[in-house]
C-alpha positions as a LaTeX table, in Angstrom:
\begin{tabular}{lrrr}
\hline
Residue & $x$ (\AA) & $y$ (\AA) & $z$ (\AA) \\
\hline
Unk1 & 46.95 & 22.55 & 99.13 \\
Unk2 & 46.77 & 24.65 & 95.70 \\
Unk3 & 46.36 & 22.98 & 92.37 \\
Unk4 & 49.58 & 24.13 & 91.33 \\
Unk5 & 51.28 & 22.55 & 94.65 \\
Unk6 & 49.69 & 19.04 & 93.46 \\
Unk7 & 50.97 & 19.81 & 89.90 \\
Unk8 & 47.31 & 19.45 & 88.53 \\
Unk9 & 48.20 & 23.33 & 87.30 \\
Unk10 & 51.54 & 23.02 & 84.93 \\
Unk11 & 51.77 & 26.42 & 83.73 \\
Unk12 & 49.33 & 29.56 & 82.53 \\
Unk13 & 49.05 & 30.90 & 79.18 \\
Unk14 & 47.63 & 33.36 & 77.13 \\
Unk15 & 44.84 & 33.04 & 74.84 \\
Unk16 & 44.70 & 35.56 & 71.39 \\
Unk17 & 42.05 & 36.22 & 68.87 \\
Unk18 & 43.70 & 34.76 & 65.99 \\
Unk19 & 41.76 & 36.74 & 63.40 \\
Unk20 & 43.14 & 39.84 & 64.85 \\
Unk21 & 46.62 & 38.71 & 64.31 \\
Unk22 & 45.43 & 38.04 & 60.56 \\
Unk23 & 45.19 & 33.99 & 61.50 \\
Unk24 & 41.42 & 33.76 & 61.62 \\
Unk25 & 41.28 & 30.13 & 59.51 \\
Unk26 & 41.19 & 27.38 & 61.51 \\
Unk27 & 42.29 & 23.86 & 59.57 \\
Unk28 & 42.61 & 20.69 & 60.93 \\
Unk29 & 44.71 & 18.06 & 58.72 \\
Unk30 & 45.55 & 14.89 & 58.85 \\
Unk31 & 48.76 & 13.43 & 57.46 \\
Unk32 & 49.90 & 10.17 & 57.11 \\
Unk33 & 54.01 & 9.32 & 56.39 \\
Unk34 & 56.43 & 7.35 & 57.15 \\
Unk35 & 58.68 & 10.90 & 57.60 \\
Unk36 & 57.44 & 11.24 & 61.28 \\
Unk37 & 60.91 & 13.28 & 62.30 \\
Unk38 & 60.88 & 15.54 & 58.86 \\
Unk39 & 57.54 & 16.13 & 59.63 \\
Unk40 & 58.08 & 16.95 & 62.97 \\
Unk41 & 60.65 & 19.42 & 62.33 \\
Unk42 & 58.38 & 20.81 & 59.89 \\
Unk43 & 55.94 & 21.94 & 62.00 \\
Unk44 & 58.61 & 23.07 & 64.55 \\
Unk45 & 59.88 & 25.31 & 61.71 \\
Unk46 & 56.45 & 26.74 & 60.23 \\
Unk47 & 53.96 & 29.53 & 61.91 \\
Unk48 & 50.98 & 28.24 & 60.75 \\
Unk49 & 50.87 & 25.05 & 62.78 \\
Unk50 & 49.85 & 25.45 & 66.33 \\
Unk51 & 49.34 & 21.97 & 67.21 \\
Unk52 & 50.79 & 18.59 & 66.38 \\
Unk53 & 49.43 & 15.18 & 67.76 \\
Unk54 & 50.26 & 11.61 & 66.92 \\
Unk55 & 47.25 & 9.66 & 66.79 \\
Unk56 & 46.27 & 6.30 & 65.98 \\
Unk57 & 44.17 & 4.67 & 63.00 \\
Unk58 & 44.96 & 5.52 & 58.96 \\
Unk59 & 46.77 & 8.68 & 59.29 \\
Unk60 & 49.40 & 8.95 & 62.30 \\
Unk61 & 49.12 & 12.52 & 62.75 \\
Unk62 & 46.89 & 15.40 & 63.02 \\
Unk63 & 47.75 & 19.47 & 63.00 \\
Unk64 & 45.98 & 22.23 & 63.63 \\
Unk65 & 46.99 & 24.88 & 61.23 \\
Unk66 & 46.12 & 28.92 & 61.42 \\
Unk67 & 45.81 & 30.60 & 58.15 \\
Unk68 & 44.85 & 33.97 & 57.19 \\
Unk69 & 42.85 & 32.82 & 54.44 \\
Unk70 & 41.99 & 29.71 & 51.79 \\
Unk71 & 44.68 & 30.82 & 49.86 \\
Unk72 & 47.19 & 30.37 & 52.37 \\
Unk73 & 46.14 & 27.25 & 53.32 \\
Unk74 & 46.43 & 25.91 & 49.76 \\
Unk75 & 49.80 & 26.73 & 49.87 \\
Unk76 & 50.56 & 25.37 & 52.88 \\
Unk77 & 49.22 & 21.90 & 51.98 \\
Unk78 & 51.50 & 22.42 & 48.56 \\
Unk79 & 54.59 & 22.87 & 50.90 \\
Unk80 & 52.87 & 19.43 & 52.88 \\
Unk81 & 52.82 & 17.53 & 50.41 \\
Unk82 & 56.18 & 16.42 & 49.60 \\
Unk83 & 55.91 & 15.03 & 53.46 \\
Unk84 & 52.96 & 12.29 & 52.55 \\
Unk85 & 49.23 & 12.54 & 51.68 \\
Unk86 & 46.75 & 14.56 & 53.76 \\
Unk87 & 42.96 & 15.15 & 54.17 \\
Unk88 & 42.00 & 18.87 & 55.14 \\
Unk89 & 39.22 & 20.18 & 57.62 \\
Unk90 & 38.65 & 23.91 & 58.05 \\
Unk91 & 36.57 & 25.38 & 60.98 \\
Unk92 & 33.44 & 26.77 & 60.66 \\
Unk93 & 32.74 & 27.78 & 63.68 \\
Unk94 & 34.52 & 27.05 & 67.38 \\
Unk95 & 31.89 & 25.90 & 69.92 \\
Unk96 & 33.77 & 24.88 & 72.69 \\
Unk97 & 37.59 & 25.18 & 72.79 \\
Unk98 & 40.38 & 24.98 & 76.16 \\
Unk99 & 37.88 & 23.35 & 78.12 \\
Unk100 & 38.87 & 21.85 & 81.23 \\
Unk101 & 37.17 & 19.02 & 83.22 \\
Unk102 & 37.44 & 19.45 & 86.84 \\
\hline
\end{tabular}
């Protein structure tokens, strides 16, 4: 039986080099409100977040966010901030990233 037949596969996608689409910072933030549906329809609305999670412990979520630069990201964070108070985290460097345990 295949992998997608067991549903273990749930769909394919394709993977781009962000810095060639002019999207090469990588942020991670974490936010914490009490706004959790403005906040989510924020990031619905806005390019520059490619992931949203709700986590656990003293903030309750955490984005990752694709700039093309510092400067972007500051004014991202300014357009944040009205949402609740957030702690930034830009990538260095990507060591291991879409990995899958079999």
């Amino acid at each position: 039986m295949k992998l997608e037949d067991k549903k273990i596969i749930s769909e394919y996608r394709t993977s781009f080099r962000m810095r060639e689409l002019n999207r090469g910072t990588t942020t991670f933030i974490l936010i914490k409100t009490v706004h959790c549906q403005e906040l989510v329809d924020f990031c619905t609305e806005v390019r520059e977040v490619t992931d949203l999670f709700r986590i656990s412990g003293e903030y309750n979520y955490l984005m990752k966010v694709q700039t093309a630069s510092v400067e972007e990201l500051a004014e991202f964070q300014d357009s944040l901030a009205r949402i609740g108070p957030s702690k930034s985290h830009i990538c260095l460097k990507n060591i291991l990233e879409n990995r899958v345990i079999l």
